[in-house]
C-alpha positions in Angstrom: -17.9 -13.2 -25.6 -14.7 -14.6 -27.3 -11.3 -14.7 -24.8 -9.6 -16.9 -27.2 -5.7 -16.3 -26.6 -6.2 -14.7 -23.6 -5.2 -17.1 -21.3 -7.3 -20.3 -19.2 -10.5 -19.6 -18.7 -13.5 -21.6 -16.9 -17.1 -20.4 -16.1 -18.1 -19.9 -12.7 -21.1 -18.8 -11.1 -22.3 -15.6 -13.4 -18.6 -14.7 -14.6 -15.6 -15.9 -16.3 -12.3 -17.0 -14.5 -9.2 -16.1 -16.7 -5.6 -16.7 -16.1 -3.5 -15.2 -18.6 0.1 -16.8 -19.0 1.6 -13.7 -20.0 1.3 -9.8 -20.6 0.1 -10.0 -24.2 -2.9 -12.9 -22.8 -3.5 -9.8 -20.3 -3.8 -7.8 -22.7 -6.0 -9.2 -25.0 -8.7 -10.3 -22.0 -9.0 -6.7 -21.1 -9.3 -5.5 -24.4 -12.5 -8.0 -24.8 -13.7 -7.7 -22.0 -13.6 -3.1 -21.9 -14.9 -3.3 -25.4 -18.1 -5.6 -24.1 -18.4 -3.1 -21.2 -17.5 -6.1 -18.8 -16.9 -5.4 -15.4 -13.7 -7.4 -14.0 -12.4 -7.9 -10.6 -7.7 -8.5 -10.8 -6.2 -11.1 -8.1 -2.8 -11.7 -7.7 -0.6 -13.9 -5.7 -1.6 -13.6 -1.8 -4.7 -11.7 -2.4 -7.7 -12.4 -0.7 -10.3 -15.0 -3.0 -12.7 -13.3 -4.4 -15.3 -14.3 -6.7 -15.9 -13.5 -10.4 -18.3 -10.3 -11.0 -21.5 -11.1 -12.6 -21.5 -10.8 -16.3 -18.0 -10.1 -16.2 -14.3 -12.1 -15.4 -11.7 -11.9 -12.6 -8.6 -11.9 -13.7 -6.0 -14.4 -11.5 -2.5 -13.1 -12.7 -1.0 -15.8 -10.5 1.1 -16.7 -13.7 2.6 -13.2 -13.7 4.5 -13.6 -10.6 8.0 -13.3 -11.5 10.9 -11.1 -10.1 12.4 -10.2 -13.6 15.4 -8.5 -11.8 16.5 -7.0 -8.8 19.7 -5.3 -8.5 20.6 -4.1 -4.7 23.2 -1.6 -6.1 20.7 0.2 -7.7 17.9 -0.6 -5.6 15.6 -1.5 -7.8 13.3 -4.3 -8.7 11.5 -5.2 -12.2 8.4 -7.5 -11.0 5.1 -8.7 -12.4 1.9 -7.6 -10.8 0.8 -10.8 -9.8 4.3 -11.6 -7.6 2.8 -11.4 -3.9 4.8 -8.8 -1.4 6.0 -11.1 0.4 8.3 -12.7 -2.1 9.5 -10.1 -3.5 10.5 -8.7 0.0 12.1 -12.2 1.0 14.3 -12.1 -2.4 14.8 -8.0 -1.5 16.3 -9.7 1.8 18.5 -12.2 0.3 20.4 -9.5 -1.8 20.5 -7.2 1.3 18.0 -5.1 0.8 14.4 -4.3 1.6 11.1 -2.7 1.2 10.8 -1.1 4.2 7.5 -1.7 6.7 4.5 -1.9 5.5 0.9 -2.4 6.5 -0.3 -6.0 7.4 -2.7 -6.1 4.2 -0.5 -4.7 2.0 2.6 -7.9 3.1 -0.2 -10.4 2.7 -1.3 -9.4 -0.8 0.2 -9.1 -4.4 2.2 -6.2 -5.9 -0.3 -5.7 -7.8 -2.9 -4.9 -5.2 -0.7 -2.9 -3.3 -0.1 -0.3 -6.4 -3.4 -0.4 -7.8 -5.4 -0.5 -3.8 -5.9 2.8 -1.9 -2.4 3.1 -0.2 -1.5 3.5 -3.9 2.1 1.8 -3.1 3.1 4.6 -0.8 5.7 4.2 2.5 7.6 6.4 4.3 10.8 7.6 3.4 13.6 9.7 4.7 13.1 13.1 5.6 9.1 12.6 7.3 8.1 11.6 3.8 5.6 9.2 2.3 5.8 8.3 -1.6 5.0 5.7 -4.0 7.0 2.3 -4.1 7.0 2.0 -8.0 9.1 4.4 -9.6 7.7 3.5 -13.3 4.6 0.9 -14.0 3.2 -0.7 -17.2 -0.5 -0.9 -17.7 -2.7 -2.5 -20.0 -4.9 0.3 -21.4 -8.6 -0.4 -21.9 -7.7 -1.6 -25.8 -5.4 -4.3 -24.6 -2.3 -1.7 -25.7 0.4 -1.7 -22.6 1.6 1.9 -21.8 4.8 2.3 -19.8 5.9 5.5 -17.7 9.1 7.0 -17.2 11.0 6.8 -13.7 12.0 10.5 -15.2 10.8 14.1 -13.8 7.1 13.9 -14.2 7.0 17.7 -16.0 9.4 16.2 -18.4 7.9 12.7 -19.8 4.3 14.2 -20.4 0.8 12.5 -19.9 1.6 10.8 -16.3 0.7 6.9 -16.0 1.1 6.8 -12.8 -1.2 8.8 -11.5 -4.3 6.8 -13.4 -2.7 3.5 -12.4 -1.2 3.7 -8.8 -5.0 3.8 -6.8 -7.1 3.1 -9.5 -8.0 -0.7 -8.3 -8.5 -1.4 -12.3 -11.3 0.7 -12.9 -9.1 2.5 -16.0 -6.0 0.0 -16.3 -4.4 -2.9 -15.2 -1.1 -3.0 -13.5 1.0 -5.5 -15.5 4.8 -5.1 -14.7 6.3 -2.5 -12.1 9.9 -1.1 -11.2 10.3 -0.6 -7.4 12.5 1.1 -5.0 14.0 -0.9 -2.6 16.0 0.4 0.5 19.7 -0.9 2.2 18.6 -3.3 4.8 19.8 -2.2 8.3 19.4 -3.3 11.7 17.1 -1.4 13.0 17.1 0.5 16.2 14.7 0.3 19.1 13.3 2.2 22.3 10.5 2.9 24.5 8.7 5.2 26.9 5.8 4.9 29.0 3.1 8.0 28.4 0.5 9.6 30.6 -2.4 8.7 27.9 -2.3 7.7 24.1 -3.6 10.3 23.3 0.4 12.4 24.4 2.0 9.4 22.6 0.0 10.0 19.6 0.9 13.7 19.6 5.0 13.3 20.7 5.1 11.2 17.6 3.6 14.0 15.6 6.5 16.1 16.9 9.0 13.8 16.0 8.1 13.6 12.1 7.5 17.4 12.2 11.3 17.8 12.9 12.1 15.0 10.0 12.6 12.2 13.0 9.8 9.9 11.4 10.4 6.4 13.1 10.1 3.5 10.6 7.7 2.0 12.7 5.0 2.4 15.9 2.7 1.2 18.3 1.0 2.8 21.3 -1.0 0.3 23.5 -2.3 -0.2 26.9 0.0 -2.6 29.2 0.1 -3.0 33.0 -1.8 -0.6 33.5 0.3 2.2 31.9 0.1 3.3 28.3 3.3 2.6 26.0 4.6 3.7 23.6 7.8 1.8 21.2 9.5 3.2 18.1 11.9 1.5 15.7 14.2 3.7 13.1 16.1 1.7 10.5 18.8 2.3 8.0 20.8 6.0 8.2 17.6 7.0 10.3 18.9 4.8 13.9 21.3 6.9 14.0 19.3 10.4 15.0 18.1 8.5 18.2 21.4 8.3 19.5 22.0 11.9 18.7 19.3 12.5 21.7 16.8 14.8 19.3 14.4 12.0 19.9 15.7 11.8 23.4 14.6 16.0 23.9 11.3 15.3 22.6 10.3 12.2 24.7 12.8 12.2 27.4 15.0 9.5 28.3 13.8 6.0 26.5 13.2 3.0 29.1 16.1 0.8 29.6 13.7 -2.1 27.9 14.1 -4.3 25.3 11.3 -2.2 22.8 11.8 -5.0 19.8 9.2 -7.3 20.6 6.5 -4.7 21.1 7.4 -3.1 18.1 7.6 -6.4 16.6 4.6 -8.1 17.4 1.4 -8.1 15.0 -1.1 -5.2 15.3 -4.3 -6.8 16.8 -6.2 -9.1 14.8 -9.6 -7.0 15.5 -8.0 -3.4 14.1 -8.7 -1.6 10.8 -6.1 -0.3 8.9 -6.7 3.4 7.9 -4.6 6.6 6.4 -5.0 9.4 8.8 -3.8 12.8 9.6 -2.4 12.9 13.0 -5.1 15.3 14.6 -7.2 12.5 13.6 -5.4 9.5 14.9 -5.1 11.8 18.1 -8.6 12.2 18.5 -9.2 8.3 18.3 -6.4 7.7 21.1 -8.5 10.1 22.9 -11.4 7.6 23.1 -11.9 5.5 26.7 -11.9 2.8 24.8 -8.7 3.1 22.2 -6.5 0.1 23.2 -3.6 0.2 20.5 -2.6 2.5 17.4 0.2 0.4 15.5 1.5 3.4 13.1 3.7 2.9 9.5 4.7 5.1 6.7 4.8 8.3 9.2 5.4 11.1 7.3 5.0 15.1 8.4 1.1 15.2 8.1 0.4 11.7 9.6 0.6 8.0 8.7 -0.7 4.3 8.1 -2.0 3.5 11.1 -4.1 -0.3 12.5 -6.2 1.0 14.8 -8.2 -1.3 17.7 -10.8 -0.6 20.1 -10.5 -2.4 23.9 -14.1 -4.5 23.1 -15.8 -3.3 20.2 -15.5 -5.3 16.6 -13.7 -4.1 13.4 -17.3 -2.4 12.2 -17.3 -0.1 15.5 -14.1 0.7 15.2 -14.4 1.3 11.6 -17.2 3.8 12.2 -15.0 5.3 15.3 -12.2 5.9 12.9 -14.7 7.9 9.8 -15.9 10.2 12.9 -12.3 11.3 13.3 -11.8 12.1 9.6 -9.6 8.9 9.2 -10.3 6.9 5.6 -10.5 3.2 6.1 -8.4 1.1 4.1 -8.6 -2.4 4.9 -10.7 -4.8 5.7 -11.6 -4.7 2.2 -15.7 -5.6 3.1 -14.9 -2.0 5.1 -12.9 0.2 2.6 -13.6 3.8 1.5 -14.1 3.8 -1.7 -13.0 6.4 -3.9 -15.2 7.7 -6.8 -15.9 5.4 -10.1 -13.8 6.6 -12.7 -16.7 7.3 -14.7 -17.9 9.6 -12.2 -14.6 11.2 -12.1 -15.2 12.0 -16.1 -12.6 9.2 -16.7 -13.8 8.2 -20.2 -12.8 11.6 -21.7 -9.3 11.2 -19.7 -8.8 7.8 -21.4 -9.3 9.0 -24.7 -6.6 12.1 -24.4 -4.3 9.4 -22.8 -4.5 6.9 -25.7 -4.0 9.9 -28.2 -0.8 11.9 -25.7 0.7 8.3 -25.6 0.2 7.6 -29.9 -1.6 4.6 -28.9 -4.4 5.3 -31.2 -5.8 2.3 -33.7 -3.3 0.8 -36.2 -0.6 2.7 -33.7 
């Protein structure tokens, strides 16, 4: 196998190591590697290491890391795959904007992981809402060709990218370059209540987002005794606490300081999962649920780290699947979703490279 062009490249154990320099290198790897049926593993900036596949490459885009623009009247951001989260949030920051929270995992890793992994990019947004981050992306097709969407109505731009990109952890394409939505950065406002069980915090938070009062972040935990539960809203959204409609679903807040406890870390011994909220009720339900720290809540649910009182990550993994929730970090634990070829993703390929005129000699 020839990578010549495509970037460094060093042999380790049974696979290749290849770090292109630029999109065209990226482009040319994966189109050797697809047409010799290769299987290849992508690692950006902050991701966890990971070691090349046998008999086929991991590609380190630690090279394509740049913030090629970001304009806070516009809110948006033109950055390369590789670029880790957390830079791009701390330069979001610096030009007064942000990306909103997100879930431990996704903070630590690369843009590129975030899109492509099984949260698919998505965070909640005003109005109980969840949606994807990247409002167009450009992928490297399994020929090496780079196909770009539209941030345009999807019924009127045709064959959607998106949709075989954002989730797709590389099976089908690699995310190369991506345009994201940022939000106004905004103090944020706090409060807190102290709840019979969980379990009724789990469910007065499902109330809230039903009536479009999704907080921006969560957490519900055991403390003193007593279970907690502290809420933060940020941007346009503080203001509907003070209106008191949070205030006639919970009751009067406690005159605390709820900062730090939103604030603070989810435990270091939690799962992340995506769950509806009958499910993350039924987990608070257990004798031995100490903390649910929730994100991205939306009217059907949310992003939620969830942590037993004395089991490890695997038990509470398994805890989680019996209440319909789908893991999504630890990676060793995450649910996998089907292989693209057992999705009948070859024949999809094909219509997409002719829909898009992609076709040889295009």
């Amino acid at each position: 196998m020839s990578i010549v062009g495509a970037g460094v490249f060093v042999a380790e154990g049974g696979g290749l190591r290849v770090t292109p320099p630029s999109t065209a290198a990226l482009g040319r790897a994966v189109a050797v590697l697809r047409a010799h049926r290769a299987p290849l593993r992508v690692r950006g900036n902050g991701d966890a290491p990971v070691e090349p596949p046998a008999g086929g490459a991991l590609l380190e885009l630690v090279a394509l890391d740049r913030i090629a623009s970001l304009d806070a009247t516009t809110g948006i951001a033109r950055v390369e795959a590789g670029c880790s989260v957390a830079a791009l949030e701390t330069t979001a920051r610096r030009a007064g904007s942000t990306l909103g929270p997100l879930l431990p995992s996704v903070r630590a890793g690369s843009v590129g992981a975030w899109l492509a992994g099984p949260t698919r990019g998505e965070r909640g947004v005003p109005g109980a809402r969840r949606e994807t981050a990247a409002l167009s992306v450009a992928a490297v097709l399994a020929d090496g060709h780079l196909a770009e969407s539209r941030a345009a109505p999807r019924s009127a731009t045709g064959p959607d990218l998106d949709h075989l990109t954002l989730g797709g952890s590389g099976r089908l394409c690699v995310v190369a370059t991506a345009w994201i939505r940022l939000f106004p950065a905004a103090p944020p406002a706090y409060a807190g209540w102290k709840i019979r069980d969980l379990a009724a915090a789990v469910s007065a938070v499902a109330r809230l987002c039903r009536d479009r009062l999704a907080p921006a972040r969560g957490v519900i935990r055991h403390r003193d005794g007593a279970s907690w539960l502290a809420l933060s809203w940020e941007g346009p959204e503080s203001a509907r606490l003070s209106s008191q409609r949070a205030v006639r679903v919970l009751g009067e807040p406690l005159s605390i300081d709820a900062g730090p406890e939103v604030r603070a870390p989810p435990s270091a011994h939690g799962i992340e999962v995506d769950a509806r909220w009958s499910s993350l009720e039924e987990f608070a339900r257990r004798p031995d649920a100490a903390e649910l720290a929730m994100y991205a809540m939306h009217a059907g649910g949310a992003f939620a780290v969830l942590s037993l009182a004395s089991e490890g990550v695997e038990q509470c993994a398994q805890a989680a699947r019996s209440t319909g929730a789908r893991v999504v970090a630890p990676r060793r634990l995450r649910d996998e979703s089907p292989a693209w070829e057992e999705m009948g993703a070859g024949g999809v390929f094909r219509r997409l490279v002719t829909a898009l005129g992609l076709e040889d000699g295009a």
